[in-house]
C-alpha positions as CSV (number, residue, x, y, z in Angstrom):
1,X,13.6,151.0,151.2
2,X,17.0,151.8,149.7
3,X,18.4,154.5,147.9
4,X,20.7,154.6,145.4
5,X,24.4,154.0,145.8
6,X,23.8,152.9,149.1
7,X,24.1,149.3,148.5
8,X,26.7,147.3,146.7
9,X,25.8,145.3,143.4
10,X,25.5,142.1,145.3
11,X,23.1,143.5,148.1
12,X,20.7,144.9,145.6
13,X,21.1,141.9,143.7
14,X,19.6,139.8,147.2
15,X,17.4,142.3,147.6
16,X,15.8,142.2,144.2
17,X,16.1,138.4,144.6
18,X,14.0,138.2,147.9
19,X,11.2,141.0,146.5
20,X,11.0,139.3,143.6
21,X,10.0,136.2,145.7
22,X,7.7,137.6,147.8
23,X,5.9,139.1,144.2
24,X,5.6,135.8,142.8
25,X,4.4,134.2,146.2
26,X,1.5,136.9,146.8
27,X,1.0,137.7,143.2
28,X,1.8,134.7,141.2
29,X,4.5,134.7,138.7
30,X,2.7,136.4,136.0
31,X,2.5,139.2,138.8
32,X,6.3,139.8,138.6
33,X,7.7,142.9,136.6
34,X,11.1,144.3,136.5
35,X,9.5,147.7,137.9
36,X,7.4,146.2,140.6
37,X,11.1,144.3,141.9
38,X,12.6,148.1,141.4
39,X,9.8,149.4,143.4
40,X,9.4,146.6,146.1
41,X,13.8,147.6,146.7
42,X,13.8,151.4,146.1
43,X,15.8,151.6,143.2
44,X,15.4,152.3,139.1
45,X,14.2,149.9,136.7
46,X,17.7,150.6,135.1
47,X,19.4,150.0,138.2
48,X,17.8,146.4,138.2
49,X,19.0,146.0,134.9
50,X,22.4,147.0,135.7
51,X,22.5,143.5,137.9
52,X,20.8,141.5,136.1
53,X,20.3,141.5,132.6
54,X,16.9,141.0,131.6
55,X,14.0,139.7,133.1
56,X,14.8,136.1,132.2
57,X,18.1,136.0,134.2
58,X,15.9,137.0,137.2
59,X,13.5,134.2,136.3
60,X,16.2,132.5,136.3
61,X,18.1,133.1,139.3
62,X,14.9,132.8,141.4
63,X,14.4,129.3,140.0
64,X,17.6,128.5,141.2
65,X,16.9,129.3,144.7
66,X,13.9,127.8,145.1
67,X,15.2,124.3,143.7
68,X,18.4,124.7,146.1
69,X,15.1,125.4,148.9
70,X,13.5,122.0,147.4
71,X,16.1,119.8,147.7
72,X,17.2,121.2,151.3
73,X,13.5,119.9,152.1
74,X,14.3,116.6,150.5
75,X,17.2,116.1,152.5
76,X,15.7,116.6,155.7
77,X,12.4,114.3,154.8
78,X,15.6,111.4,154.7
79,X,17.1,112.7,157.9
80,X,15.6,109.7,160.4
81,X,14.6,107.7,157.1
82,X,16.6,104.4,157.5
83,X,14.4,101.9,154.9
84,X,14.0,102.9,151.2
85,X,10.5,102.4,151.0
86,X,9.9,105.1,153.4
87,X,12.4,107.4,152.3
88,X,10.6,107.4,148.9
89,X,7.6,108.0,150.7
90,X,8.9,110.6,152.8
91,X,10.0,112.2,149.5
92,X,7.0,112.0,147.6
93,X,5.4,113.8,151.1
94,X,7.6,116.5,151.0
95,X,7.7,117.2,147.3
96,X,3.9,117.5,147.5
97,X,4.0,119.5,150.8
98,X,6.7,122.0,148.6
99,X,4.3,122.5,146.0
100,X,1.6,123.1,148.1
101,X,3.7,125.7,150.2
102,X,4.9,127.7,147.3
103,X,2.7,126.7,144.6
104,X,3.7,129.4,142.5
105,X,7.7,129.6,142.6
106,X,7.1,125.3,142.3
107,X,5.2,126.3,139.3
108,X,7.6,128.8,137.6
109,X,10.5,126.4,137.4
110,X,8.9,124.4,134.9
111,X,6.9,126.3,133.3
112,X,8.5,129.7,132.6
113,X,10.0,130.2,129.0
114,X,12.5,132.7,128.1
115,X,11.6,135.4,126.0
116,X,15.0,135.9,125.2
117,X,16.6,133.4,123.0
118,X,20.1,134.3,124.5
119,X,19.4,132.9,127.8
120,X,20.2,129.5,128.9
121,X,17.5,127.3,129.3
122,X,19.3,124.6,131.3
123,X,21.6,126.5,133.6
124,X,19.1,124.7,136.5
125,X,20.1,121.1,135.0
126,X,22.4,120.4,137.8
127,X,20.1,120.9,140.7
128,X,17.3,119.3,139.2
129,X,19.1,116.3,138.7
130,X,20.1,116.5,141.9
131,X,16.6,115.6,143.1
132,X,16.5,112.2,140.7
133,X,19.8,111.4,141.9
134,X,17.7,110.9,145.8
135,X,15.6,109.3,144.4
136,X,18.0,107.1,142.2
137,X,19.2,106.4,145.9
138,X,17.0,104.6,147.3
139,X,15.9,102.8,143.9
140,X,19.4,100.9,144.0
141,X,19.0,100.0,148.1
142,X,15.2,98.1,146.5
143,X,16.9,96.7,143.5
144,X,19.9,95.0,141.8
145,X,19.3,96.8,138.6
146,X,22.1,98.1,136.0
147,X,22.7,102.0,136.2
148,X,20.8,102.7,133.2
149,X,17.7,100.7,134.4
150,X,17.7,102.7,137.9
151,X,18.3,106.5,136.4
152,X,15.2,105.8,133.7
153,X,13.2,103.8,136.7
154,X,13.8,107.2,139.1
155,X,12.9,109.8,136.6
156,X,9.8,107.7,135.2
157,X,8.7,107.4,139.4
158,X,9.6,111.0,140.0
159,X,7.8,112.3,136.5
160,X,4.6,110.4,138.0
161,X,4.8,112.0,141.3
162,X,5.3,115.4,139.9
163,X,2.1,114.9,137.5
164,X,0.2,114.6,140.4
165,X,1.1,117.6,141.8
166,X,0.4,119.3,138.9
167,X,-2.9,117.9,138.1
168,X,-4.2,118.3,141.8
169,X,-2.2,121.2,143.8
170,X,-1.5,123.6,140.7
171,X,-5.2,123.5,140.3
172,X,-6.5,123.9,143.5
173,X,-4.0,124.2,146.7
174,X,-6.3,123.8,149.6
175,X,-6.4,121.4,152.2
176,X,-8.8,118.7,150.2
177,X,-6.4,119.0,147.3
178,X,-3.2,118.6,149.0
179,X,-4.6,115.3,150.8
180,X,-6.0,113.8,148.1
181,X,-2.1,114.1,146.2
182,X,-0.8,113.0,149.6
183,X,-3.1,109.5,149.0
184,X,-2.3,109.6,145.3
185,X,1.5,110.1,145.9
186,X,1.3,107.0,148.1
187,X,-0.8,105.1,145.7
188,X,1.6,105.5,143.0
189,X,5.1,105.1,144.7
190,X,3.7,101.9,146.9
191,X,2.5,100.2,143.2
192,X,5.4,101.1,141.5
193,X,7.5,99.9,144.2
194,X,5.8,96.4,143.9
195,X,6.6,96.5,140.2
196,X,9.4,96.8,140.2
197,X,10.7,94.1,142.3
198,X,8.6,91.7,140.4
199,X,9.3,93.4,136.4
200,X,12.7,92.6,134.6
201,X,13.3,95.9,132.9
202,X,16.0,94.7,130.8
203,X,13.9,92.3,128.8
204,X,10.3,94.2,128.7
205,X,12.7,97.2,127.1
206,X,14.4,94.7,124.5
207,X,10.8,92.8,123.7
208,X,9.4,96.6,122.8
209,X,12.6,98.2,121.4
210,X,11.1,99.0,117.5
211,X,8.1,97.6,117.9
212,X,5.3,99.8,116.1
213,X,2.7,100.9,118.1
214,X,-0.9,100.6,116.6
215,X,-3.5,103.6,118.1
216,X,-6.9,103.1,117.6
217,X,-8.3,105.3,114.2
């Protein structure tokens, strides 16, 4: 445990980084207050705040690490991955192996809000769109599609994937629950795989472009 002055701005800032982590894994992210990170490190509540500025930017930073830790996964599920149809397999496997792992930092990235209206809600942008741009990937090895066609085509797939997740690990991540997203993971990226070699985008989207949409009363 440390004691004050005895670590520079940037090691308590690791510190309170990594204790903050191992909060929100034990605990879950609702767990995680700026005096149990103070606590966890050795140091004052205001000596937190002297490194980062609110609770948020913590949030924030921790976010950031764990998608960086995500899409190191990704990349090494593609390592010996040579046909696209696997790799997206392989990715859907990770992903879901991820969230099951760390179900609550998986969780936190989406749904923590900012209490302060100050902070910047997208500062993560970059490296989640990282993790459609793998996926984007292999979409373009499958098909001769325009640019526009493959980016909507990869987040649709990937939105899918994560909605399974989040209706079967989030809920309950045990054993039964990560296989049965394993299956449905499969399910979905093997189907949608099929339809889209067999479905011209470009004209279904110009056929519905405007078209009203009756729901039933």
């Amino acid at each position: 445990m440390g004691r004050r002055g005895e670590h520079s701005k940037l090691e308590i800032e690791c510190m309170a980084l990594e204790a903050a982590e191992t909060i929100i894994e034990n605990e879950g992210y609702a767990g995680l207050s700026a005096r149990k990170v103070a606590t966890a490190i050795g140091y004052t509540v205001g000596s937190l705040y002297f490194v980062f500025r609110n609770l948020d930017e913590l949030v924030l930073r921790i976010n950031g690490r764990t998608l960086d830790q995500l899409y190191a996964v990704l990349i090494n599920a593609l390592a010996d991955c040579r046909y696209p149809q696997r790799c997206l397999l392989a990715l859907g496997t990770a992903y879901m192996d991820f969230a099951a792992q760390h179900p609550h930092r998986w969780r936190m990235i989406f749904e923590h809000r900012p209490r302060d209206e100050e902070t910047p809600t997208e500062i993560n942008k970059e490296k989640m769109e990282r993790c459609y741009e793998l996926v984007e990937k292999q979409l373009k090895a499958l098909a001769a599609r325009p640019e526009e066609e493959i980016v909507l085509a990869a987040r649709a797939l990937w939105s899918s994937v994560h909605g399974i997740a989040a209706m079967t690990i989030t809920r309950n991540p045990h054993a039964e629950a990560v296989q049965l997203a394993h299956q449905l993971s499969i399910n979905l990226i093997t189907h949608y795989l099929t339809g889209l070699s067999t479905t011209d985008f470009s004209n279904v989207i110009m056929q519905t472009a405007g078209r009203a949409v009756d729901y039933p009363k």
